[in-house]
C-alpha positions in Angstrom: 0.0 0.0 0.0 1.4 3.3 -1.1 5.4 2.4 -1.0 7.7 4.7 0.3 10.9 5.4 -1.7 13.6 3.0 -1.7 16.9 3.9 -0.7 17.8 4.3 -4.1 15.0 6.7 -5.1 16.3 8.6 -1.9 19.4 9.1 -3.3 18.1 9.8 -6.7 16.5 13.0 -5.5 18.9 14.0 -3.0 21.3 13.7 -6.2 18.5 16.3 -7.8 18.8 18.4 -5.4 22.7 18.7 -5.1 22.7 19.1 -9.0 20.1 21.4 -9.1 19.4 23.1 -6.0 21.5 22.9 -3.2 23.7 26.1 -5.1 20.7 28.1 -5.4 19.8 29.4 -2.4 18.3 32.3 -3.7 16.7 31.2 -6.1 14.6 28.7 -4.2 13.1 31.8 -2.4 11.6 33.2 -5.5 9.8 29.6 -6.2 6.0 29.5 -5.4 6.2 26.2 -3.9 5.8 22.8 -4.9 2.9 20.7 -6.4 2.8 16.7 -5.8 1.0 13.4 -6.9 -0.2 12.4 -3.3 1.3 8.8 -3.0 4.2 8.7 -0.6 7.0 8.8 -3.1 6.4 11.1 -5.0 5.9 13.4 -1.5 9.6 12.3 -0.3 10.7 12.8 -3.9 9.6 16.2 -3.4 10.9 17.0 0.2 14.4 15.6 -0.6 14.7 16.9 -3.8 13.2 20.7 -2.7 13.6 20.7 0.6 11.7 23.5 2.4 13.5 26.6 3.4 14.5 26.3 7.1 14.9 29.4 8.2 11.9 30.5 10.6 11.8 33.7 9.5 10.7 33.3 6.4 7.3 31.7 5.5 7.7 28.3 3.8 6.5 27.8 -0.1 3.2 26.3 -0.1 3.5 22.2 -1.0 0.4 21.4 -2.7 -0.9 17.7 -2.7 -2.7 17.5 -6.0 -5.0 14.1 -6.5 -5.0 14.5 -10.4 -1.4 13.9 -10.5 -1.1 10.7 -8.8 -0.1 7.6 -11.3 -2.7 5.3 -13.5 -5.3 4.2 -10.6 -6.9 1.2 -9.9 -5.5 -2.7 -9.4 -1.8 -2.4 -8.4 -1.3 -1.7 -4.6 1.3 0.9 -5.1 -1.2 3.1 -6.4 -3.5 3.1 -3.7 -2.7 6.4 -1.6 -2.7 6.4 2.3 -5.5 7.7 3.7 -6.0 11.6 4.2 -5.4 11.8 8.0 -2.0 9.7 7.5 -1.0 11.8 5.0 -1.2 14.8 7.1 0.9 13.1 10.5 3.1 12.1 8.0 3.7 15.3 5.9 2.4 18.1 8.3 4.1 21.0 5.9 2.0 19.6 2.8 -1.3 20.8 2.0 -4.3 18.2 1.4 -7.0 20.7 1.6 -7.6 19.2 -2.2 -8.2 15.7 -1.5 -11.9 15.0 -1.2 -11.9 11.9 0.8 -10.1 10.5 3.5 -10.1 7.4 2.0 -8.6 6.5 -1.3 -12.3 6.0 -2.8 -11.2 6.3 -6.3 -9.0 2.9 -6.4 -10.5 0.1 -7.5 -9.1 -3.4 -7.0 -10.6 -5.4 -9.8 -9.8 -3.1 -12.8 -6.8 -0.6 -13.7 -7.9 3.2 -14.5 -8.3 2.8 -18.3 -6.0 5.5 -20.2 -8.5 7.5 -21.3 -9.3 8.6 -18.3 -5.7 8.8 -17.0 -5.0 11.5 -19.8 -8.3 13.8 -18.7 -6.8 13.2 -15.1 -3.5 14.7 -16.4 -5.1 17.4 -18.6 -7.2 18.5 -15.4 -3.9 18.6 -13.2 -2.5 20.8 -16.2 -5.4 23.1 -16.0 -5.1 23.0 -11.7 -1.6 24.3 -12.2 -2.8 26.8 -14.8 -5.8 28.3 -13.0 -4.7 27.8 -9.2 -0.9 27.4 -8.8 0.5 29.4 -5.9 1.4 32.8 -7.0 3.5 35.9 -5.1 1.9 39.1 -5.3 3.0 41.7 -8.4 4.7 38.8 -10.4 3.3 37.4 -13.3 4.2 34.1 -13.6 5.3 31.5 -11.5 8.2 29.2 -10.4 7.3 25.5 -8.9 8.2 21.9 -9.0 5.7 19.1 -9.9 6.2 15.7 -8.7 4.7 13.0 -10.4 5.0 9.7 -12.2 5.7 8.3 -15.5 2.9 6.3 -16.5 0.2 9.5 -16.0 3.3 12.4 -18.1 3.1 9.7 -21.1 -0.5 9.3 -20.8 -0.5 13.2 -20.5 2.1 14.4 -22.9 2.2 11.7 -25.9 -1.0 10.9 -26.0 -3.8 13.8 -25.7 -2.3 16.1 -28.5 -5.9 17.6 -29.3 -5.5 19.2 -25.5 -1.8 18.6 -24.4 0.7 19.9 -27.2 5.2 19.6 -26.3 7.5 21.4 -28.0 11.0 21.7 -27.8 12.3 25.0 -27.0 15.7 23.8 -26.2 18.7 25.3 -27.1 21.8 24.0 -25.3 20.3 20.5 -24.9 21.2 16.8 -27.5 17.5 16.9 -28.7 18.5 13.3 -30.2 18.7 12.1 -26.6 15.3 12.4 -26.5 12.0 13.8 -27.2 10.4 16.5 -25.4 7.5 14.3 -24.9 9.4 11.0 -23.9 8.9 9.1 -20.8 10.9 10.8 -17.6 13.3 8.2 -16.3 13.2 7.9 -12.6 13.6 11.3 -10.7 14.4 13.1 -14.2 14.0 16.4 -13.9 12.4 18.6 -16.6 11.9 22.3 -16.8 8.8 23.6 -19.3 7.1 26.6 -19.9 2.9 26.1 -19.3 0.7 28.7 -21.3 -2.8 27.8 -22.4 -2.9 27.4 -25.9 -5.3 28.9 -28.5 -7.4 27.7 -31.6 -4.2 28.5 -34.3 -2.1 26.7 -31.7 -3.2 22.4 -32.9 -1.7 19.8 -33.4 -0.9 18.8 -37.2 -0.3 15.7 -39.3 2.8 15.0 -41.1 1.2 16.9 -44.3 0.8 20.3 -42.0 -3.1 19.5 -41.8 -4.9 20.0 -39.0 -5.8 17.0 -37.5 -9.1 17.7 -36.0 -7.8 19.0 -32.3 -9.7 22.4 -32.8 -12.6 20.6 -33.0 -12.2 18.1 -30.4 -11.2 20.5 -28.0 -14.5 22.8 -28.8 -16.6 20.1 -28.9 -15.4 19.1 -25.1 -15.3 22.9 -24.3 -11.9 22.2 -23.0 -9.0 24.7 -23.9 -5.2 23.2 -24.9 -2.1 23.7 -23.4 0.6 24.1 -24.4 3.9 22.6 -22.9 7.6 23.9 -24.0 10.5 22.0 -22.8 13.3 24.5 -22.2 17.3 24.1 -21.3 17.8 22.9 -17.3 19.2 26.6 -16.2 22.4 27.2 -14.3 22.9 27.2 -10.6 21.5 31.2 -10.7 20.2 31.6 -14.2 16.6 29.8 -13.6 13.9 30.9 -15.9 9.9 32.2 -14.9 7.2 30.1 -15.8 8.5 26.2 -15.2 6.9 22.9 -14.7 
């Protein structure tokens, strides 16, 4: 029932953290806070890999437990999350206020969450971030990490392109390492830019044609979003705007 993190998922994101964050002190002040999947690891993912600032006199980020983001649902132990009230004696500096029930009501032992609904699931978390991410007063966009898990990204990014569009804005990176839409290894980090996206902004065939998004999206009366991968900054050179 919702494993913890091995010891070598601990030291995966402590490595995160030392490659990423431990030299920017600063920086991490100007973040918004951090956003999480609710199962265990993906909190201690989050904790060891952005650990929250320490000193009293500042007000911590907010850490934001966010049930859309937790991985495909349904059959498999590990993706049954603890109930509510463990989750707060466990993690008293996250926030659960988003979590309806105190018990994991939505997993279902007899069947796996079927990946249609795992991609709205994702595409809702998207718009969460989009419409209710933490923000600091007289900036206009935002700085956060989101923990979550491979299985619900892929679902998310390869696989809705009528709502979910990736593109690669990187300039510094091997783009034939990978695509911007590939599936993260374990504790990979990323860093996108999220924007909504707008009719003129769909996905197209090989040909250049449109492939019908505009009109799956209207006919849903959902909007698309669009996600661009950018370069991993320097210690002090991190960008506005990042998923």
């Amino acid at each position: 029932l919702d494993s913890p993190l091995t010891e070598l998922g601990q030291e995966q994101a402590r490595q995160v953290n030392q490659q990423h964050f431990s030299k920017m002190a600063n920086e991490l002040q100007s973040f918004q806070g951090a956003i999480s999947s609710p199962l265990s690891r993906a909190l201690q993912t989050a904790d060891l890999a952005f650990p929250p600032i320490n000193d009293k006199e500042q007000s911590l980020p907010p850490r934001i437990c966010v049930e859309d983001f937790r991985e495909i649902n349904g059959s498999l132990l590990n993706a049954q999350r603890r109930t509510k009230t463990e989750l707060q004696v466990l993690f008293p500096h996250w926030d659960f206020s988003n979590l309806q029930h105190d018990h994991d009501d939505t997993w279902k032992p007899e069947a796996l969450e079927s990946n249609e609904s795992c991609r709205q699931r994702g595409y809702q978390g998207l718009c969460w971030i989009l419409n209710h991410a933490p923000q600091k007063q007289h900036v206009t966009s935002s700085r956060f990490l989101l923990v979550a898990h491979g299985g619900i990204l892929r679902q998310t990014m390869q696989e809705l392109p009528e709502l979910v569009q990736v593109h690669d804005g990187r300039q510094n990176s091997n783009k034939a390492d990978r695509t911007s839409c590939s599936r993260f290894d374990n504790c990979e980090l990323r860093r996108y830019r999220i924007e909504w996206g707008s009719a003129a902004n769909v996905a197209k065939n090989d040909d250049g044609k449109d492939d019908g998004a505009t009109a799956k999206a209207a006919a849903g009366d959902q909007s698309s979003i669009i996600l661009t991968e950018l370069d991993l900054p320097s210690h002090n050179n991190t960008a506005p705007g990042s998923l």
